[in-house]
PyMOL Python script that loads the backbone (N, CA, C, O; Angstrom):
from pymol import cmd

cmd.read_pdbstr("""\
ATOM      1  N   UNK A   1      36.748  -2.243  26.261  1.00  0.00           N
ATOM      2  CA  UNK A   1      36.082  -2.619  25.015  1.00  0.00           C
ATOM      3  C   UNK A   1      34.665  -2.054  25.038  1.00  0.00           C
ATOM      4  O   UNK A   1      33.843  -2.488  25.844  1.00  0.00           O
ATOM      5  N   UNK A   2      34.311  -0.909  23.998  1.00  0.00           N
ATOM      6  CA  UNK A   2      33.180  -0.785  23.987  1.00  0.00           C
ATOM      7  C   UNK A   2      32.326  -1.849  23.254  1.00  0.00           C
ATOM      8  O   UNK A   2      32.781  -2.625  22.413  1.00  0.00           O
ATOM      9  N   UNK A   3      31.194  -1.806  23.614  1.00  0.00           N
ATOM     10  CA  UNK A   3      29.794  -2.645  23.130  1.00  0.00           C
ATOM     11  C   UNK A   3      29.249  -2.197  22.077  1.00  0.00           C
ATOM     12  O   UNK A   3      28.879  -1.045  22.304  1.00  0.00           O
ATOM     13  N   UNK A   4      28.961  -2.576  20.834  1.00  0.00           N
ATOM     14  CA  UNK A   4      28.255  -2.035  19.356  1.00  0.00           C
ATOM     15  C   UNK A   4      26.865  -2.403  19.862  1.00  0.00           C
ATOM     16  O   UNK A   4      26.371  -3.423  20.342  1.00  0.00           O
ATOM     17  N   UNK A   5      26.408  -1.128  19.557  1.00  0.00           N
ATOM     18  CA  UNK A   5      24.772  -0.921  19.673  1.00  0.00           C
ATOM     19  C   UNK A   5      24.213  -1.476  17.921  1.00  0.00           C
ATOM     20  O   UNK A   5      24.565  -1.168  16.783  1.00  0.00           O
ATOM     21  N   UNK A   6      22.910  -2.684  18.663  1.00  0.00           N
ATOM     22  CA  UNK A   6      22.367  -3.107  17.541  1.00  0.00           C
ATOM     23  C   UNK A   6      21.082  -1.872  17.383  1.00  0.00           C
ATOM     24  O   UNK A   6      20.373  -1.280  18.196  1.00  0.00           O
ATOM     25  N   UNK A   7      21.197  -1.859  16.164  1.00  0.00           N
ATOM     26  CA  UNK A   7      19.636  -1.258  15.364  1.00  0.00           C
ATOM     27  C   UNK A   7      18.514  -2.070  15.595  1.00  0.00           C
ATOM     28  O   UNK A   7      18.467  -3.210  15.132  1.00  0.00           O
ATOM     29  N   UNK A   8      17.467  -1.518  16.373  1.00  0.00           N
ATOM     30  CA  UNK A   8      16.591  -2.408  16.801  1.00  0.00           C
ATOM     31  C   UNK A   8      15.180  -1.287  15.963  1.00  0.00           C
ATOM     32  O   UNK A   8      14.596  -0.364  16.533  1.00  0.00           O
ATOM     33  N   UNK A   9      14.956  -1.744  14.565  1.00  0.00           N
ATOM     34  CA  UNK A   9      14.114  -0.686  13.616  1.00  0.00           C
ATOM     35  C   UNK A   9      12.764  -0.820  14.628  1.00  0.00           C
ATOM     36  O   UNK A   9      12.178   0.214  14.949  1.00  0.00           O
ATOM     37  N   UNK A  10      12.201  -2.393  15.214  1.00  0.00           N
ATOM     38  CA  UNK A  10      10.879  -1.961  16.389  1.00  0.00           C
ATOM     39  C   UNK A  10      10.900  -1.216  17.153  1.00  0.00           C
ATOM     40  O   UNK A  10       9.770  -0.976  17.579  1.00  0.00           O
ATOM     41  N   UNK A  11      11.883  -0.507  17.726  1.00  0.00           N
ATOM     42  CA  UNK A  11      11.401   0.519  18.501  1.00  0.00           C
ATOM     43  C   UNK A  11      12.241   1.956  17.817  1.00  0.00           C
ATOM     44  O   UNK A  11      12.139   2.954  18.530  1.00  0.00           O
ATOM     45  N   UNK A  12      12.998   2.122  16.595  1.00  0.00           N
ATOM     46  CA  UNK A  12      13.151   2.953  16.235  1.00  0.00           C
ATOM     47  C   UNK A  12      12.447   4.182  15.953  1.00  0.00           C
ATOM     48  O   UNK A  12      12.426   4.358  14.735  1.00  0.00           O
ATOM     49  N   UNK A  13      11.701   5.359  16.764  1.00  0.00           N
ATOM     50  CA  UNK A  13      11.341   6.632  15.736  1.00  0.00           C
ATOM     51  C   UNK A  13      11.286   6.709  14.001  1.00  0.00           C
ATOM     52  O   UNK A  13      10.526   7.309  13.240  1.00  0.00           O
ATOM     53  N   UNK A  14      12.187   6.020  13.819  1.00  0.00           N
ATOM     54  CA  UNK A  14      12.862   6.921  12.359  1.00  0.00           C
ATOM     55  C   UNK A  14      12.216   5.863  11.628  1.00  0.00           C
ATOM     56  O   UNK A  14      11.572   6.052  10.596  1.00  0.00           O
ATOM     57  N   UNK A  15      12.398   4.742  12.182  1.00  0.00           N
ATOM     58  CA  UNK A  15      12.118   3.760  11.296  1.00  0.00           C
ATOM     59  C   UNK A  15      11.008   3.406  10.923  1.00  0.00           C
ATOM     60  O   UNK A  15      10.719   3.071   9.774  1.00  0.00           O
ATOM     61  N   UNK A  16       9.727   3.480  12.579  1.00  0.00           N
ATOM     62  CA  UNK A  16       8.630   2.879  12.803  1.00  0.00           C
ATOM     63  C   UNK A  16       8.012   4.467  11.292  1.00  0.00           C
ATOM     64  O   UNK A  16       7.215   4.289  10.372  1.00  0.00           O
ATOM     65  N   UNK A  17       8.629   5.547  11.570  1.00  0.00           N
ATOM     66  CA  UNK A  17       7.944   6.451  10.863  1.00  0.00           C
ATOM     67  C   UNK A  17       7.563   6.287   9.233  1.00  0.00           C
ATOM     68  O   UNK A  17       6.573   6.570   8.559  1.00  0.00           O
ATOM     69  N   UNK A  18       9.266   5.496   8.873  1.00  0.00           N
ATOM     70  CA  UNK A  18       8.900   5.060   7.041  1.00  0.00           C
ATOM     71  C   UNK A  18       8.351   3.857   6.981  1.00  0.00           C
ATOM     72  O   UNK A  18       7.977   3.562   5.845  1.00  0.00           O
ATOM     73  N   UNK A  19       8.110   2.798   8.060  1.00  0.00           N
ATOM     74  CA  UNK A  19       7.054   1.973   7.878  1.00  0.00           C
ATOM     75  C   UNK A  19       6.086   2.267   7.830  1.00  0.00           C
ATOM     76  O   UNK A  19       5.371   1.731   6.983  1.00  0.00           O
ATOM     77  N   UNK A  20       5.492   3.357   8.785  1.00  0.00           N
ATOM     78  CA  UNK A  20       4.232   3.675   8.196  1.00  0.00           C
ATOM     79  C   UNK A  20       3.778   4.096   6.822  1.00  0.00           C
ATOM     80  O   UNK A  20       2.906   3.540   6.154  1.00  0.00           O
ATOM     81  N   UNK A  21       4.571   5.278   6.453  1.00  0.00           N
ATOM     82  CA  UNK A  21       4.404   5.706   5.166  1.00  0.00           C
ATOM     83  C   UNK A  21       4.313   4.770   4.183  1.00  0.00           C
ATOM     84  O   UNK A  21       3.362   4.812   3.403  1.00  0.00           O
ATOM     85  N   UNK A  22       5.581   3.505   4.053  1.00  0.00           N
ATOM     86  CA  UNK A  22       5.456   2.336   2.969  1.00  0.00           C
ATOM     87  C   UNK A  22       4.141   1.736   3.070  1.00  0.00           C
ATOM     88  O   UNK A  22       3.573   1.268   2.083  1.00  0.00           O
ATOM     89  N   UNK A  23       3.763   1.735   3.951  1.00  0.00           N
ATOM     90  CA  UNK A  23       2.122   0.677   4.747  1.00  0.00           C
ATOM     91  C   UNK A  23       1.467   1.936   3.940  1.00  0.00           C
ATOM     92  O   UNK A  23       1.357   1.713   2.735  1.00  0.00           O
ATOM     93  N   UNK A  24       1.071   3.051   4.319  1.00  0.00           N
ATOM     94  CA  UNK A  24      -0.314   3.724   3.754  1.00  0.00           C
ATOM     95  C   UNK A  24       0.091   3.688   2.242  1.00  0.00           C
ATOM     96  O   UNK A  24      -0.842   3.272   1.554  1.00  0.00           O
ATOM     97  N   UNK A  25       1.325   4.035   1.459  1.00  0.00           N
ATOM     98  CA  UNK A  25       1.489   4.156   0.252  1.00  0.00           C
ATOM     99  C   UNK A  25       0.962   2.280  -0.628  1.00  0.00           C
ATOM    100  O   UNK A  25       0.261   1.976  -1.593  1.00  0.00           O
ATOM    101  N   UNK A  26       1.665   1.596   0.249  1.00  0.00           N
ATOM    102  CA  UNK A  26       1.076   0.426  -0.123  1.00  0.00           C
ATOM    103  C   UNK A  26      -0.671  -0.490  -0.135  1.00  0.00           C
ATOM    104  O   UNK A  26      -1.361  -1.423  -0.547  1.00  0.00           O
ATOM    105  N   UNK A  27      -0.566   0.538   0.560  1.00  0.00           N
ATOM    106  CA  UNK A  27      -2.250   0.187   0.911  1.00  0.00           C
ATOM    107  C   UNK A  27      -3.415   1.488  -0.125  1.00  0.00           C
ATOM    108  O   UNK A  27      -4.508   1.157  -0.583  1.00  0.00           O
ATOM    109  N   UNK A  28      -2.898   2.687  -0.254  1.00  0.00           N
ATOM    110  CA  UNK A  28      -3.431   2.853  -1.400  1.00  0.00           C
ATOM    111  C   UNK A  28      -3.086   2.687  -2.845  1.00  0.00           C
ATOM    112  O   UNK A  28      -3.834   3.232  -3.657  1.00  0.00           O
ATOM    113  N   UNK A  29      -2.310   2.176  -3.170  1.00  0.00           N
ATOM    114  CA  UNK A  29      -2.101   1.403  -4.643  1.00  0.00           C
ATOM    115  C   UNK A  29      -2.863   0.307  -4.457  1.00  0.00           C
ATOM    116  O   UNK A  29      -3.491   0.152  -5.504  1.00  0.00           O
ATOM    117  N   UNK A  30      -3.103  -0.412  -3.798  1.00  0.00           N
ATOM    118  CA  UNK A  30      -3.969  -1.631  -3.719  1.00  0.00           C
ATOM    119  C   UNK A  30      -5.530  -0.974  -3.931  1.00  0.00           C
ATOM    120  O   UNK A  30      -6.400  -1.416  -4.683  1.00  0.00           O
ATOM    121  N   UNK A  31      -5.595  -0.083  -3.262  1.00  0.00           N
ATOM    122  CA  UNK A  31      -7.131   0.811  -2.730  1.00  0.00           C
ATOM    123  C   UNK A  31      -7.474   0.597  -4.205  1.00  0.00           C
ATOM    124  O   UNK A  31      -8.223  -0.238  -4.712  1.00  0.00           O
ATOM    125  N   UNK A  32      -6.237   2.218  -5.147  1.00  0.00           N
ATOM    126  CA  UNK A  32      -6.472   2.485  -6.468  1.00  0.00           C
ATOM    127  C   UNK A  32      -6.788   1.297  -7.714  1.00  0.00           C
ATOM    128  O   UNK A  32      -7.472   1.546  -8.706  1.00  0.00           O
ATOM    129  N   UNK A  33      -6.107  -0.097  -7.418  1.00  0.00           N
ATOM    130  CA  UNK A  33      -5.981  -0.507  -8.267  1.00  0.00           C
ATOM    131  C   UNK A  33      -7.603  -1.261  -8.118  1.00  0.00           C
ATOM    132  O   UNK A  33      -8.420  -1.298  -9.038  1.00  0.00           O
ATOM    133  N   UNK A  34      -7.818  -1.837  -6.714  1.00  0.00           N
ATOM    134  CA  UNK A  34      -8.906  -2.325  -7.167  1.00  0.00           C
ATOM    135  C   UNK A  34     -10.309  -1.084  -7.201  1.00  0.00           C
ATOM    136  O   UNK A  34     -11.390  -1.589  -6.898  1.00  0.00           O
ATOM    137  N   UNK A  35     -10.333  -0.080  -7.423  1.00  0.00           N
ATOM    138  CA  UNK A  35     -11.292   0.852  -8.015  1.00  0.00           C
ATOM    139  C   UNK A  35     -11.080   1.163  -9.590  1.00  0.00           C
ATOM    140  O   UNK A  35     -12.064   1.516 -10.239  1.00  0.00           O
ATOM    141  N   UNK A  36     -10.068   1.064 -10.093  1.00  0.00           N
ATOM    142  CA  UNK A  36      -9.706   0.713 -11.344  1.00  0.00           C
ATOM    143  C   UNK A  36     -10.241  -0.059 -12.060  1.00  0.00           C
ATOM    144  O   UNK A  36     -10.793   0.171 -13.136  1.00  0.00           O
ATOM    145  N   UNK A  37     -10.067  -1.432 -11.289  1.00  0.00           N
ATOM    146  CA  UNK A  37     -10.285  -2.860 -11.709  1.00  0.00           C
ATOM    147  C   UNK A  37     -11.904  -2.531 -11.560  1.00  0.00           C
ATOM    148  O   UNK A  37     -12.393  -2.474 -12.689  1.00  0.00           O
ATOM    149  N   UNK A  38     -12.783  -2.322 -10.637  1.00  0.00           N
ATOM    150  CA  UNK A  38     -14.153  -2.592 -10.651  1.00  0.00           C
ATOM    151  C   UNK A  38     -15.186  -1.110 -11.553  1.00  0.00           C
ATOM    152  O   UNK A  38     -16.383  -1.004 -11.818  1.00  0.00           O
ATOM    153  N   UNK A  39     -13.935  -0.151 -11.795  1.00  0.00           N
ATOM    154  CA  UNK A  39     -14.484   0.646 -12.769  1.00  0.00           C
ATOM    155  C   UNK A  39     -14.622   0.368 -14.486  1.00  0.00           C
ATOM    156  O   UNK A  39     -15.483   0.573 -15.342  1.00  0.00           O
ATOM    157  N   UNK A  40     -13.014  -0.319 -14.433  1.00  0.00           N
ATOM    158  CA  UNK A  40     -13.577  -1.637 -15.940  1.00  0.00           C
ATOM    159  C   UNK A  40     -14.262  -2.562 -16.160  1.00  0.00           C
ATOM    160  O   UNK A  40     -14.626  -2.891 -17.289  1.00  0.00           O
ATOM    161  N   UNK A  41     -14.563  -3.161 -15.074  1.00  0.00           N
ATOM    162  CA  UNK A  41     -16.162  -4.857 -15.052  1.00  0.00           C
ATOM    163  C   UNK A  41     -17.099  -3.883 -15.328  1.00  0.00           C
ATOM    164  O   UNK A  41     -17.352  -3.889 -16.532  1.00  0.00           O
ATOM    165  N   UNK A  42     -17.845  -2.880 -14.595  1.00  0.00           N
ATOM    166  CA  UNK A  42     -18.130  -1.607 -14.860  1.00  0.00           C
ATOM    167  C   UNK A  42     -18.744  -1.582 -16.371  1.00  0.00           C
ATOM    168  O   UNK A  42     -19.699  -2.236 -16.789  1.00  0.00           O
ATOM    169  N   UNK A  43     -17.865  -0.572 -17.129  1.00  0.00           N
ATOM    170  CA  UNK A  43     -17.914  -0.194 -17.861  1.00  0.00           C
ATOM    171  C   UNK A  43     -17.958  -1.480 -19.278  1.00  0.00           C
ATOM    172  O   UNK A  43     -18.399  -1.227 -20.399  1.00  0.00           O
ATOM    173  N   UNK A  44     -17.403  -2.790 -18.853  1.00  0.00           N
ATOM    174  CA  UNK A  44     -18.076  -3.884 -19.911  1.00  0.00           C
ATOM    175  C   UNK A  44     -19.012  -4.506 -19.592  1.00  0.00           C
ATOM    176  O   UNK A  44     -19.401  -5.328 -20.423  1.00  0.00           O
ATOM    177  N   UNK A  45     -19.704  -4.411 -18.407  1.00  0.00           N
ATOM    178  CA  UNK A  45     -20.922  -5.072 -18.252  1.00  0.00           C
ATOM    179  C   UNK A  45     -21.774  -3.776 -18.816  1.00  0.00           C
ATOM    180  O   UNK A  45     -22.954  -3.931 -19.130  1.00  0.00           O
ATOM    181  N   UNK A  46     -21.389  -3.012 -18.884  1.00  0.00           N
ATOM    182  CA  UNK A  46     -22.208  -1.671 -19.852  1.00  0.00           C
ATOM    183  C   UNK A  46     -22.452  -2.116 -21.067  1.00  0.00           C
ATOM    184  O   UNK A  46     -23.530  -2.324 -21.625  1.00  0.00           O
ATOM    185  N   UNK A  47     -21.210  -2.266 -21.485  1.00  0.00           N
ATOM    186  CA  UNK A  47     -20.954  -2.384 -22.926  1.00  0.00           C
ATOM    187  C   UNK A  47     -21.800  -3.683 -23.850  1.00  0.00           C
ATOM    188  O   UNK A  47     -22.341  -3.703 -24.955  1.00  0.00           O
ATOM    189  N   UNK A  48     -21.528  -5.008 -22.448  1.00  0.00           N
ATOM    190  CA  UNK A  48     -22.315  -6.346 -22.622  1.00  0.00           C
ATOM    191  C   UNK A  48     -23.998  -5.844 -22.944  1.00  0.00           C
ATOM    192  O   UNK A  48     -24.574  -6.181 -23.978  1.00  0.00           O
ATOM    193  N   UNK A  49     -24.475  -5.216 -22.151  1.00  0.00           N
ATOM    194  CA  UNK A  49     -25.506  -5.192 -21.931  1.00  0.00           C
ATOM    195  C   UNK A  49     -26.511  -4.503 -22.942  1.00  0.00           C
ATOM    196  O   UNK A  49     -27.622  -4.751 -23.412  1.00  0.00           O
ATOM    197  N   UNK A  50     -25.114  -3.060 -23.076  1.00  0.00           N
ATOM    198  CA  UNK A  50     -26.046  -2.119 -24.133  1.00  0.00           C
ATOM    199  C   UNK A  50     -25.932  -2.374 -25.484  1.00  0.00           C
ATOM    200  O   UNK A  50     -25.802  -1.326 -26.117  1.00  0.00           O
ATOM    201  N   UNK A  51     -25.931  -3.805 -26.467  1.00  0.00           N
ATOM    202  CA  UNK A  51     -25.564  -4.493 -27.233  1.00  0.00           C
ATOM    203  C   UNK A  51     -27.219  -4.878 -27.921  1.00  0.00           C
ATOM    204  O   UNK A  51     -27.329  -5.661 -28.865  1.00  0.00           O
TER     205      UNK A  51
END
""", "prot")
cmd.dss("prot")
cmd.show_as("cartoon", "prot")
cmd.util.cbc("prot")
cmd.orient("prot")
């Protein structure tokens, strides 16, 4: 009787590799969004002001 090899993705190559990628891709949408977000407070505290 052979033994079924479990997928162990922590020490996988392949795997640890698209975790990273999901991690940096996820971490700059967060980056983008809040430079977004503080480029619109931004631009209405402009707007507040130059009134």
């Amino acid at each position: 009787v052979t033994e079924a090899q479990i997928h162990e993705s922590s020490v996988c190559p392949d795997c640890q590799k698209k975790k990273a990628e999901l991690a940096k891709t996820t971490f700059l949408r967060r980056k983008k969004m809040l430079m977004e977000s503080a480029l619109i407070q931004e631009k209405l505290e402009e707007q507040i002001y130059s009134r």
